[in-house]
C-alpha positions as CSV (number, residue, x, y, z in Angstrom):
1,X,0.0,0.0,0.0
2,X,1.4,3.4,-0.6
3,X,0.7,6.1,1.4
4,X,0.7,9.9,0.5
5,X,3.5,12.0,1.3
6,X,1.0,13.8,3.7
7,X,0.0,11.0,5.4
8,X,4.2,9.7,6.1
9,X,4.4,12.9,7.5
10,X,1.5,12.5,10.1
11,X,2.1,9.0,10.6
12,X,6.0,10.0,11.6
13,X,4.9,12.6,13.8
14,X,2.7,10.2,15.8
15,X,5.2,8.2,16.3
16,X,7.8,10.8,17.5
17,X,4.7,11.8,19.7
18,X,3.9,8.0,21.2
19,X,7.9,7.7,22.0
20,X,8.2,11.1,23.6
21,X,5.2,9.4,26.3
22,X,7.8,6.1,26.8
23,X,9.7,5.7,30.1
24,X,13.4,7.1,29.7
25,X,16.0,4.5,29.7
26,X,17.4,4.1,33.1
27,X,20.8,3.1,33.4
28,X,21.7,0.2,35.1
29,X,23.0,1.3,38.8
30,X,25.5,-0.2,40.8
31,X,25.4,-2.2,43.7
32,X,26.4,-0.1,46.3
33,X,26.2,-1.0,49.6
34,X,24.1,0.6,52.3
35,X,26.1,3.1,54.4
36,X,29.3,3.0,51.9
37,X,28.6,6.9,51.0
38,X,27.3,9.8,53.6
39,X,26.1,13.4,51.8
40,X,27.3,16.5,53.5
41,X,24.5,18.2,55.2
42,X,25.8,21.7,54.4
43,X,27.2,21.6,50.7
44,X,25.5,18.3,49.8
45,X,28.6,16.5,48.4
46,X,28.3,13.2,48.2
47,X,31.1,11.7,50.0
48,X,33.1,8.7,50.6
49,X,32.2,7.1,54.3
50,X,36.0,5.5,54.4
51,X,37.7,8.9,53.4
52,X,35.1,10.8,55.2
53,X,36.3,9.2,58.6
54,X,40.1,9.5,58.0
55,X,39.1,13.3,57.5
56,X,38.1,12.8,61.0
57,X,34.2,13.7,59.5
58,X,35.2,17.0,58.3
59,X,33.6,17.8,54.6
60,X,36.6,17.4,52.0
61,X,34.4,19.9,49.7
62,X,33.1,22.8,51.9
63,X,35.1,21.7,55.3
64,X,31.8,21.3,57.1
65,X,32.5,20.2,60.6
66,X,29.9,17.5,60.9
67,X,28.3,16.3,64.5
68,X,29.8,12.9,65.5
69,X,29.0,11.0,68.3
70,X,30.8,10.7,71.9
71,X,32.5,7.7,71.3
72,X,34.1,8.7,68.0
73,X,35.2,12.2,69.4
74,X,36.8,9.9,72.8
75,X,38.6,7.8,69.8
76,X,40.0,10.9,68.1
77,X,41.2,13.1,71.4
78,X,42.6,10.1,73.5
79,X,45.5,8.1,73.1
80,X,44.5,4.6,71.9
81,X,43.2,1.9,75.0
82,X,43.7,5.1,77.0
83,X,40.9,5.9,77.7
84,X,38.8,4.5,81.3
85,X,35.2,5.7,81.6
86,X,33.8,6.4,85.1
87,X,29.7,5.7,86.0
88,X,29.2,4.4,82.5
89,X,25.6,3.8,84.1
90,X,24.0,5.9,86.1
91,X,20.0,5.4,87.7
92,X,17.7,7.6,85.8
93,X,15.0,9.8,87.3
94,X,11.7,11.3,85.9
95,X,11.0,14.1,88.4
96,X,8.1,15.7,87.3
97,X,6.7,12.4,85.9
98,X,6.7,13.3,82.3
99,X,4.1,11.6,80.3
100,X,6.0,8.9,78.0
101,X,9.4,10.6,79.1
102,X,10.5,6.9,80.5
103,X,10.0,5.5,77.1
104,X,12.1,8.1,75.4
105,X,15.0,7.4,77.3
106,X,14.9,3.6,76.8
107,X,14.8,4.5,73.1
108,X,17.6,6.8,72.7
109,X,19.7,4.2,75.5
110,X,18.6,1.5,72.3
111,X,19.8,3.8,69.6
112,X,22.7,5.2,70.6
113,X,24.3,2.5,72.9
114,X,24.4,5.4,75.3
115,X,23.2,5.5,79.0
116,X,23.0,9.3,78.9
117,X,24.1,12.2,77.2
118,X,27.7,12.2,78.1
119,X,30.5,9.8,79.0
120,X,33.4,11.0,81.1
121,X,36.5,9.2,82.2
122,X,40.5,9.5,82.5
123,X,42.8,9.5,79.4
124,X,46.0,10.5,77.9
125,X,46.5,12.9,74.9
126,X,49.7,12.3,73.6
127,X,50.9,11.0,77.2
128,X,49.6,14.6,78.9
129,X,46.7,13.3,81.4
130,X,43.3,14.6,81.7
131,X,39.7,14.3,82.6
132,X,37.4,14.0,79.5
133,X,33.8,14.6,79.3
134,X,31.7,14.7,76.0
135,X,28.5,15.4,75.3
136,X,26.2,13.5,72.7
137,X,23.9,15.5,70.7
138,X,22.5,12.0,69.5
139,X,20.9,11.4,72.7
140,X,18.3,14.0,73.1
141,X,20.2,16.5,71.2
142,X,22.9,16.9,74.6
143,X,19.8,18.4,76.6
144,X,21.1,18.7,79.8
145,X,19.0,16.6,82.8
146,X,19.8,15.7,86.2
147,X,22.1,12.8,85.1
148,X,24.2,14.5,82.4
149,X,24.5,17.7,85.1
150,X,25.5,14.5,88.1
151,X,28.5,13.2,85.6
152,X,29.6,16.5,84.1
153,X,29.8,18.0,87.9
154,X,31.8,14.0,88.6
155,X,34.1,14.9,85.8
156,X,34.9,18.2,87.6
157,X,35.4,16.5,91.4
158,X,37.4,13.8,90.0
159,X,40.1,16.1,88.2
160,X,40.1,18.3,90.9
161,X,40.6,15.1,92.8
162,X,43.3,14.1,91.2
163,X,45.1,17.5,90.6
164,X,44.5,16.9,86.7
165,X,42.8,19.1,83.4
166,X,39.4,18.8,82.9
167,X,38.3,19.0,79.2
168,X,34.7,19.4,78.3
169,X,33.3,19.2,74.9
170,X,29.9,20.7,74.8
171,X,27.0,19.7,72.2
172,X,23.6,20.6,73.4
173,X,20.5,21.9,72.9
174,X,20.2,22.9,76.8
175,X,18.6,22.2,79.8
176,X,16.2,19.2,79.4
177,X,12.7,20.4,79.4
178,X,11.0,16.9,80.9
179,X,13.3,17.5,84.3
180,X,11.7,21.0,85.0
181,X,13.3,22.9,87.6
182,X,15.8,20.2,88.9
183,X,17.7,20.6,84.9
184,X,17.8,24.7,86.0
185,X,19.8,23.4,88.8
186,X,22.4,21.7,86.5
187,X,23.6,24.8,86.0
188,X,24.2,26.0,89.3
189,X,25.6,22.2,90.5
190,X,28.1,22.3,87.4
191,X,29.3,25.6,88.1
192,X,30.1,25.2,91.9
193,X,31.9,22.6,91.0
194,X,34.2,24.3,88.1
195,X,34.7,27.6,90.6
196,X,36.5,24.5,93.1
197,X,38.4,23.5,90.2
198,X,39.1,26.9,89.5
199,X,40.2,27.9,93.3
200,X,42.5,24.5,93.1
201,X,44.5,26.2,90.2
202,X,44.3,23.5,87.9
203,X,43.3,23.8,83.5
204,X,39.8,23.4,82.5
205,X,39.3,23.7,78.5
206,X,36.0,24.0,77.0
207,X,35.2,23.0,74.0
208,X,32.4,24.1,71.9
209,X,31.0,21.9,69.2
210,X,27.5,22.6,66.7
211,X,25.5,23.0,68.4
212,X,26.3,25.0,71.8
213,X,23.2,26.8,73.5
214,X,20.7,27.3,76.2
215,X,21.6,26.7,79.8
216,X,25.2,25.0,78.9
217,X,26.3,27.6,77.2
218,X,25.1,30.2,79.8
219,X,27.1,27.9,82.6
220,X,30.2,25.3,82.2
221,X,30.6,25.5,78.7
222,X,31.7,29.7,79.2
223,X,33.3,28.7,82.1
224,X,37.1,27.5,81.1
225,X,40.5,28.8,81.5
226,X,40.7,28.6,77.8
227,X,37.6,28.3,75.2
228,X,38.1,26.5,71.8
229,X,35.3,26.0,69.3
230,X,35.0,24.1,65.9
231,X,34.6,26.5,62.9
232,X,31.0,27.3,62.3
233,X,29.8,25.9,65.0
234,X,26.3,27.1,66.4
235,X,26.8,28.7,69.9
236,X,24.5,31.2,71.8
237,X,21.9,31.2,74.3
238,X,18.7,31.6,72.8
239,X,18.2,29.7,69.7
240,X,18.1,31.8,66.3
241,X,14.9,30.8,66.0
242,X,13.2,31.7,69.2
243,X,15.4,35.1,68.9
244,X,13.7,35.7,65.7
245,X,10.3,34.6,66.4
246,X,11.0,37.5,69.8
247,X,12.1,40.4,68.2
248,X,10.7,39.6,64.8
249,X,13.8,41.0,62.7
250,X,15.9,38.5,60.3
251,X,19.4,37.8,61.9
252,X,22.4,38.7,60.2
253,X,24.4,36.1,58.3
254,X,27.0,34.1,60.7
255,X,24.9,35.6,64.1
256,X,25.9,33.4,66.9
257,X,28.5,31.4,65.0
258,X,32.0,30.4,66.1
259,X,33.5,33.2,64.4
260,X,30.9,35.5,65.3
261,X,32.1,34.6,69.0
262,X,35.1,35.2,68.5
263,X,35.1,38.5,67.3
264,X,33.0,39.5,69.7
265,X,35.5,38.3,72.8
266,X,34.5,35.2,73.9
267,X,36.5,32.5,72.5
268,X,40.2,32.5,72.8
269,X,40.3,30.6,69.3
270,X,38.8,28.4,66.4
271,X,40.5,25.4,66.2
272,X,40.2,22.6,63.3
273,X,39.7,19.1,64.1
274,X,43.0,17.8,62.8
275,X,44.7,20.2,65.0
276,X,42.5,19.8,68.0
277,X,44.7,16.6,69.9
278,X,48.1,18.9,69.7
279,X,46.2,21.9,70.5
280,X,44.5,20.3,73.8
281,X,47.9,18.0,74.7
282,X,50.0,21.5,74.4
283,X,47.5,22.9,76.6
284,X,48.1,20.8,79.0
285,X,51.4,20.6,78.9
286,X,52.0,24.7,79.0
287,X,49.2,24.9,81.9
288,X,51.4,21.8,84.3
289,X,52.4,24.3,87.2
290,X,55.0,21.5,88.2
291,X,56.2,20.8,84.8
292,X,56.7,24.8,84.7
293,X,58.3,24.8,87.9
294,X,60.6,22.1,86.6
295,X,61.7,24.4,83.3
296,X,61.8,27.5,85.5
297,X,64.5,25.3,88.0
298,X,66.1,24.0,84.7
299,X,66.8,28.0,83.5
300,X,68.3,29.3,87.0
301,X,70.6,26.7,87.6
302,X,72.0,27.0,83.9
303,X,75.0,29.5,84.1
304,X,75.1,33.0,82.6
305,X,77.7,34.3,81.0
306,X,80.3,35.8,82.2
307,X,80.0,39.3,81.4
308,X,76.4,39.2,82.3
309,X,77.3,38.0,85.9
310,X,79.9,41.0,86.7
311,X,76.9,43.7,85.4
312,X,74.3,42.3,83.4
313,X,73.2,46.2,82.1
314,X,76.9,47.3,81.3
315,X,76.8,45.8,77.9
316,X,73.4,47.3,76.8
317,X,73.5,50.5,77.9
318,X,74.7,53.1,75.4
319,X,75.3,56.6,76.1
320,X,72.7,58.5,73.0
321,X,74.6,59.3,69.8
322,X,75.0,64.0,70.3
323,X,74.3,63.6,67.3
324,X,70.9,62.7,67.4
325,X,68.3,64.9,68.4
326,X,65.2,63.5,70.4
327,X,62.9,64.3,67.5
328,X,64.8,61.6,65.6
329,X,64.3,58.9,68.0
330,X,60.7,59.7,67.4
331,X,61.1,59.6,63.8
332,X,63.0,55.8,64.4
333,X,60.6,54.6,67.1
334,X,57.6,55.3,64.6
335,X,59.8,53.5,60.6
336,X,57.0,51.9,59.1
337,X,60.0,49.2,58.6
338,X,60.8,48.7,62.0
339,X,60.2,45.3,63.6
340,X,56.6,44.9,65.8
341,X,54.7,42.8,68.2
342,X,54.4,40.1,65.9
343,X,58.2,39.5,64.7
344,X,59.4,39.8,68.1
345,X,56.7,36.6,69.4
346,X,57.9,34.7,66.3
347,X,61.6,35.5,67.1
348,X,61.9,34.5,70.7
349,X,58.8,32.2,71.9
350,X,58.2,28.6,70.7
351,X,54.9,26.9,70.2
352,X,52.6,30.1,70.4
353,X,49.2,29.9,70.9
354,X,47.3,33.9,70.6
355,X,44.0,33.8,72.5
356,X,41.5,36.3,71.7
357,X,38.7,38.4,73.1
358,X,38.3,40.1,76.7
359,X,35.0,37.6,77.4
360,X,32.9,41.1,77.5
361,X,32.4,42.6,74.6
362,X,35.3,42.0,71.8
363,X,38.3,41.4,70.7
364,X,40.8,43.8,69.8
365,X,43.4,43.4,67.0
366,X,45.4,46.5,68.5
367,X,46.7,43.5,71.1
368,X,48.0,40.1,70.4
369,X,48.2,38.1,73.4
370,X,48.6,34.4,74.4
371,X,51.2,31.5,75.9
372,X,54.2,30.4,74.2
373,X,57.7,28.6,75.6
374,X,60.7,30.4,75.8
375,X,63.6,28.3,76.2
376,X,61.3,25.6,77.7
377,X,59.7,27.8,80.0
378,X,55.8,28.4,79.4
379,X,55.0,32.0,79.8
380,X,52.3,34.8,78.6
381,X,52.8,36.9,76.3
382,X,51.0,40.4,75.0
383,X,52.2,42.6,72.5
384,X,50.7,46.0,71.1
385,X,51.0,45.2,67.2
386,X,51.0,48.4,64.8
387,X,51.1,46.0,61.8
388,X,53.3,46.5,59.2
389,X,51.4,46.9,55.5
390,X,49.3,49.5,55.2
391,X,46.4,47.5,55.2
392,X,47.6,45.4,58.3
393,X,47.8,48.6,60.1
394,X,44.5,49.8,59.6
395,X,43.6,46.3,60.8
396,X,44.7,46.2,64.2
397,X,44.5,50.3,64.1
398,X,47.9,51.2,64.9
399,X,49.0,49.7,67.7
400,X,45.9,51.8,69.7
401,X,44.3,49.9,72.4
402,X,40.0,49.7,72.7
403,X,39.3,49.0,75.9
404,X,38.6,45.6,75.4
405,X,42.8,45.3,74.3
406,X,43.4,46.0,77.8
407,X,40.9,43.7,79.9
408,X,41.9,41.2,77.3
409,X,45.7,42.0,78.8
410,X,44.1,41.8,82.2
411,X,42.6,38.5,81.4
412,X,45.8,36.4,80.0
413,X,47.6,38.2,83.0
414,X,45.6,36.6,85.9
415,X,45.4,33.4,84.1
416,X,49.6,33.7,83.8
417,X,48.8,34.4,87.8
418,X,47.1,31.6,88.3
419,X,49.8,29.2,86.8
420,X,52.5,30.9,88.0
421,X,53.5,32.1,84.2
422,X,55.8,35.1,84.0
423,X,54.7,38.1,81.6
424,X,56.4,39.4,79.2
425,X,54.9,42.5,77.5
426,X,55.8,44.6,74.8
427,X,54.6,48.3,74.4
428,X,54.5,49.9,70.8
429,X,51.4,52.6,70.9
430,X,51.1,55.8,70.0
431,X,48.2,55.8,72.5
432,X,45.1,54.6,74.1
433,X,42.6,54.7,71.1
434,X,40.3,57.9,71.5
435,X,36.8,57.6,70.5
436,X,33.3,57.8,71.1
437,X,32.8,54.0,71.4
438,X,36.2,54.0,73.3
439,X,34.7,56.0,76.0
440,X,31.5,54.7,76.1
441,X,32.9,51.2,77.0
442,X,35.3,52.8,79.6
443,X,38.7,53.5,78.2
444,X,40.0,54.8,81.1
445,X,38.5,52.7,83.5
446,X,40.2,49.6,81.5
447,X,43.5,51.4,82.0
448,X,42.6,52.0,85.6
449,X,41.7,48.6,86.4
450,X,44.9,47.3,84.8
451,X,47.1,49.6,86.9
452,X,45.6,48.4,90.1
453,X,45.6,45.0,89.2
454,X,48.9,44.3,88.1
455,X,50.4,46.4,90.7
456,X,49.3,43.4,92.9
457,X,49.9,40.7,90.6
458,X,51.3,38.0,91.9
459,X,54.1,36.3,89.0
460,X,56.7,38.2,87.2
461,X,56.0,40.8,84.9
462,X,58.5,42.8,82.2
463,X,57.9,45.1,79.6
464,X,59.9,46.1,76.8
465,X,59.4,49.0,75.1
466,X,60.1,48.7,71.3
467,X,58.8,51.6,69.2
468,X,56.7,54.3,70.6
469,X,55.4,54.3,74.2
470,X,52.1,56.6,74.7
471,X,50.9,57.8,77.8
472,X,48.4,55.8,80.1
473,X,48.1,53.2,76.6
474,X,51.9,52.3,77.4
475,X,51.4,52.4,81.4
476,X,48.7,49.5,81.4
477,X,51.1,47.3,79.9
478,X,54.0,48.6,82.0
479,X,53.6,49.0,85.5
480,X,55.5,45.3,86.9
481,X,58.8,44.7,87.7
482,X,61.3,46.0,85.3
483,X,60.3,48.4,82.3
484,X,63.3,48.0,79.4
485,X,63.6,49.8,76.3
486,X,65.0,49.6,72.7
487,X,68.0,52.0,72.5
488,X,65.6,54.5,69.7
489,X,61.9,54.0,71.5
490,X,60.9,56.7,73.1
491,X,58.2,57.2,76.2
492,X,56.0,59.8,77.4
493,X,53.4,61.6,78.9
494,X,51.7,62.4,75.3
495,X,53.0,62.2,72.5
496,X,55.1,65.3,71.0
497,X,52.4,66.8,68.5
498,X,50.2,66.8,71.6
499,X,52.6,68.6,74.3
500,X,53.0,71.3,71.0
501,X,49.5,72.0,70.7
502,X,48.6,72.3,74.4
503,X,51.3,74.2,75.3
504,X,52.8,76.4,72.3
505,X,49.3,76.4,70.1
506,X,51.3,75.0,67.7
507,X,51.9,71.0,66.1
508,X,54.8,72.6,64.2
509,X,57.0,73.2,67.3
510,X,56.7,68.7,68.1
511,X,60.9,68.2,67.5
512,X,61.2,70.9,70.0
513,X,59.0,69.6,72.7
514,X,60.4,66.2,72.0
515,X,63.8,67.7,73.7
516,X,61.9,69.4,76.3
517,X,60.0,66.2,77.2
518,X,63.0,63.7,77.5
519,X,61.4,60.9,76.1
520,X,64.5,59.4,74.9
521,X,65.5,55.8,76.4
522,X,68.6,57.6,77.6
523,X,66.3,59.7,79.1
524,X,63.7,57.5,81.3
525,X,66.4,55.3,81.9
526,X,67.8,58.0,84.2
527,X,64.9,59.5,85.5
528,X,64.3,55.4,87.0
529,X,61.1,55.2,85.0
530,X,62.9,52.4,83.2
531,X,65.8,49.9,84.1
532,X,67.5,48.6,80.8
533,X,68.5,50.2,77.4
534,X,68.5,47.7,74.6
535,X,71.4,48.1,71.7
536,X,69.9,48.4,68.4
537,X,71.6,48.6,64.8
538,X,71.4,52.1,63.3
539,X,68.2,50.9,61.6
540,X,66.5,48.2,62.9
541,X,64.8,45.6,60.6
542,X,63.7,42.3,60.5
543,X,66.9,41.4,58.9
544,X,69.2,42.7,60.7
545,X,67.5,42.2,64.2
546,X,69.7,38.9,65.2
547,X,71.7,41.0,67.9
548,X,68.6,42.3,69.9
549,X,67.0,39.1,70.0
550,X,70.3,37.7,71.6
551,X,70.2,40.5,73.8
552,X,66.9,40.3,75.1
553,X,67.2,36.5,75.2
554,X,70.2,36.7,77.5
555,X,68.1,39.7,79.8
556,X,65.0,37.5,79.6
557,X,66.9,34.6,81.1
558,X,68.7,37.0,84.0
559,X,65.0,38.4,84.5
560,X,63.5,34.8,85.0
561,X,66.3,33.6,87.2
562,X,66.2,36.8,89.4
563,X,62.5,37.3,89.7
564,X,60.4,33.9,89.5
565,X,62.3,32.4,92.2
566,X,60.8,35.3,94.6
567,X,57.6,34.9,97.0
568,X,54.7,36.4,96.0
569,X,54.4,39.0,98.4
570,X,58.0,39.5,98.1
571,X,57.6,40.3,94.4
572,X,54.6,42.5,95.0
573,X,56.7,44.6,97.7
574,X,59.3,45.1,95.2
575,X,57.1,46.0,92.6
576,X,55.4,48.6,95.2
577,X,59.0,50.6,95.9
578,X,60.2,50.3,92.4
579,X,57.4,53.3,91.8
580,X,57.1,54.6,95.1
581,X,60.4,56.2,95.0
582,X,59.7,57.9,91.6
């Protein structure tokens, strides 16, 4: 039969139409076993459950921290077989008797092979020995009820017990709503117990995991020496949602996130998985009051040199160059080249750690402060930083302090107290920073409070000046035992612009007053305001800054050996005259 051409053409459509209606071809899939892949929750990769746990389940795409379970954070902080967990089961309790609340917990004990919410016990990370508790959000998302408060509070006793760290990790969504008033209490029970701990001198490190809020965050998980967190973690006390659903207003991206804590003061840092063991074992090690004592003993009975014993100042004292007015030590104190905080913690200290934020309101890139080793010794250091691009110095805005620089000082200082850490400051300001917001948060009470409380501060303190040194901003770093300076830094009552204007009407006239003012080393060297001149190069650099750094390493070790040997109410006496007489 032959069809028209009209008819092929309708016929073909049809059946372009009829296929178009079929099924797609499916390919065949693989057989791929149940549980052999995992898809990231934040990106939604799909990845690889084998390589996903060797990246101890951090996202290889988007580095997504994701929550893990108690027993797999226990096997990736403690040292293998290590690890001895105390009141594995403990009697449970339904206070308020909660319809169905029984049933709950037998469920979550059935799919999490957990008794409770946390699991505490003794281990070793990297041979340094500890108490660790950790909290599983797989078991009623970490809520925090009278058993999880009993062996959190246990954890605490048993390391203060046992004179050891405590180490918490914290994953919660916060007090336990089925235990009523006796989960409030938690709170209050926990932190009793970490004030003891406290009081005993002893490390406690918190560490804050997604997700962080409610009543643990507003008691033991804010309540360590030191605070880490994973990046991105959720922390806060309300929950975005119920904060949103309150004020009705959208919060901004990154609100109550890790990094959102930590620029606003209150976490000392952000710490990666991979890097969390070393980070807590150094911890531990640096916070070991007999392990310092034992490098502290180690440094005095090494000998000093013999020019150092005969007069350990002769050597770095210089007598000023007449050539050189005071204008130009100014001008050398304030070389955008000239080395800052920053190059002088990398030169001298070991195995730094930089905390951040004053646990009040911020942190303040103006100060860079934290615990390093020098020459074995664990000690605190703080440094104004200046920066050194252009860019970097509009970052941590010149080397001027906020107020929360200072109480962030204050805090790394009493926690140096605590451990019996020496200080070791070093000034470079042209002043406190002067602003509206400055004032409003209490600039000068922050300056005020540091004065007072390092004047009774009961380990070692010494500050070296190495660029400018600016009124009361250089004071609250230099009031403790011995105040030393780099031969060009210069330190005053305001800087020289300032004493022009006030008194002569006239910024022009600043080399002038800089004479007038004696700021010079030289100078506050002999008026007793300072005890040591440090020799410098005729322009100081990173690269040529080998024979300072020898210099201060050989007054750093007469410093230690002289002064951390001293009672504490000795060294506070000492402190007292060294300004009464001026």
């Amino acid at each position: 039969i032959t069809l028209s051409n009209r008819q092929q053409s309708i016929r073909q459509d049809a059946l372009v139409t009829e296929k178009e209606r079929e099924p797609p071809e499916i390919p065949e899939q693989p057989n791929v076993p149940e549980g052999l892949w995992k898809k990231c929750e934040k990106c939604g990769a799909i990845l690889y459950d084998r390589d996903l746990k060797k990246n101890l389940y951090v996202c290889q795409e988007c580095r997504h921290h994701q929550r893990i379970s108690a027993r797999k954070r226990i096997e990736q902080i403690a040292d293998a077989g290590s690890f001895e967990e105390m009141d594995e089961v403990m009697e449970e309790t339904n206070p308020l008797d909660f319809p169905e609340y029984e049933m709950k917990l037998a469920a979550m004990r059935k799919a999490t092979g957990l008794n409770e919410g946390v699991v505490y016990g003794a281990c070793r990370i990297y041979g340094e020995q500890a108490i660790l508790a950790v909290m599983d959000s797989g078991f009623m998302m970490g809520s925090m009820g009278t058993v999880v408060g009993e062996k959190i509070t246990r954890a605490i006793e048993t390391a203060t017990r046992l004179k050891l760290p405590v180490i918490i990790f914290t994953c919660s969504g916060g007090a336990r709503m089925q235990e009523g008033i006796l989960s409030l209490m938690q709170m209050a029970k926990v932190s009793a117990a970490m004030a003891k701990h406290h009081a005993a001198g002893l490390l406690s490190v918190c560490v804050l995991t997604d997700p962080t809020t409610g009543g643990v965050t507003a008691s033991f998980a804010m309540e360590g020496d030191v605070i880490l967190a994973e990046p991105n973690a959720l922390i806060g006390f309300a929950g975005p949602r119920v904060i949103e659903q309150t004020i009705g207003q959208r919060l901004p991206k990154g609100f109550q996130r890790s990094e959102f804590l930590m620029e606003h003061g209150f976490v000392d840092r952000i710490t990666e998985r991979s890097e969390l063991k070393k980070v807590l074992a150094d911890l531990c090690r640096m916070h070991d009051r007999e392990g310092c004592k034992k490098a502290l003993c180690q440094l005095v009975d090494t000998e000093m040199p013999e020019g150092a014993k005969k007069n350990p100042a002769a050597r770095l004292v210089l007598e000023q160059k007449e050539s050189e007015s005071a204008w130009e030590h100014v001008l050398a104190a304030r070389r955008a080249d000239r080395p800052v905080g920053s190059d002088y913690i990398r030169a001298l200290f070991s195995e730094f750690y930089e905390f951040h934020g004053d646990r009040r309101f911020g942190d303040d890139p103006a100060l860079i402060g934290g615990i390093g080793l020098f020459e074995g010794v664990p000690v605190t250091v703080i440094a104004q930083e200046k920066g050194t691009s252009a860019k970097d110095r509009v970052k941590h805005n010149f080397g001027m302090c906020q107020p929360e620089g200072y109480r962030k000082a204050l805090r790394l200082m009493k926690e140096a107290e605590k451990f019996h850490r020496p200080v070791i400051c070093f000034v470079d300001t042209p002043g406190a920073f002067c602003g509206i917001g400055a004032e409003e948060r209490g600039q000068g009470s922050a300056i005020a409070e540091n004065l007072l409380e390092i004047s009774r501060l009961k380990t070692p303190v010494v500050s070296i000046f190495i660029g400018e040194g600016g009124s009361g901003g250089a004071l609250a770093l230099a009031c403790g035992d011995e105040v030393w300076m780099m031969e060009n830094a210069v330190y005053s009552v305001l800087s020289p612009e300032g004493f022009a204007s006030i008194l002569w009407k006239d910024k022009k006239c600043a080399p002038e007053a800089a004479d007038k003012m004696k700021l010079t080393a030289e100078d506050v060297v002999a008026a007793q305001a300072a005890e040591r001149m440090i020799k410098e190069p005729e322009k100081l650099t990173t690269q040529n800054m080998g024979s300072v750094l020898e210099q201060l390493r050989e007054e750093l070790r007469r410093f230690l050996k002289q002064y951390a040997v001293l009672e504490p109410e000795k060294l506070c006496d000492r402190r007292y005259e060294r300004f009464r007489k001026l």
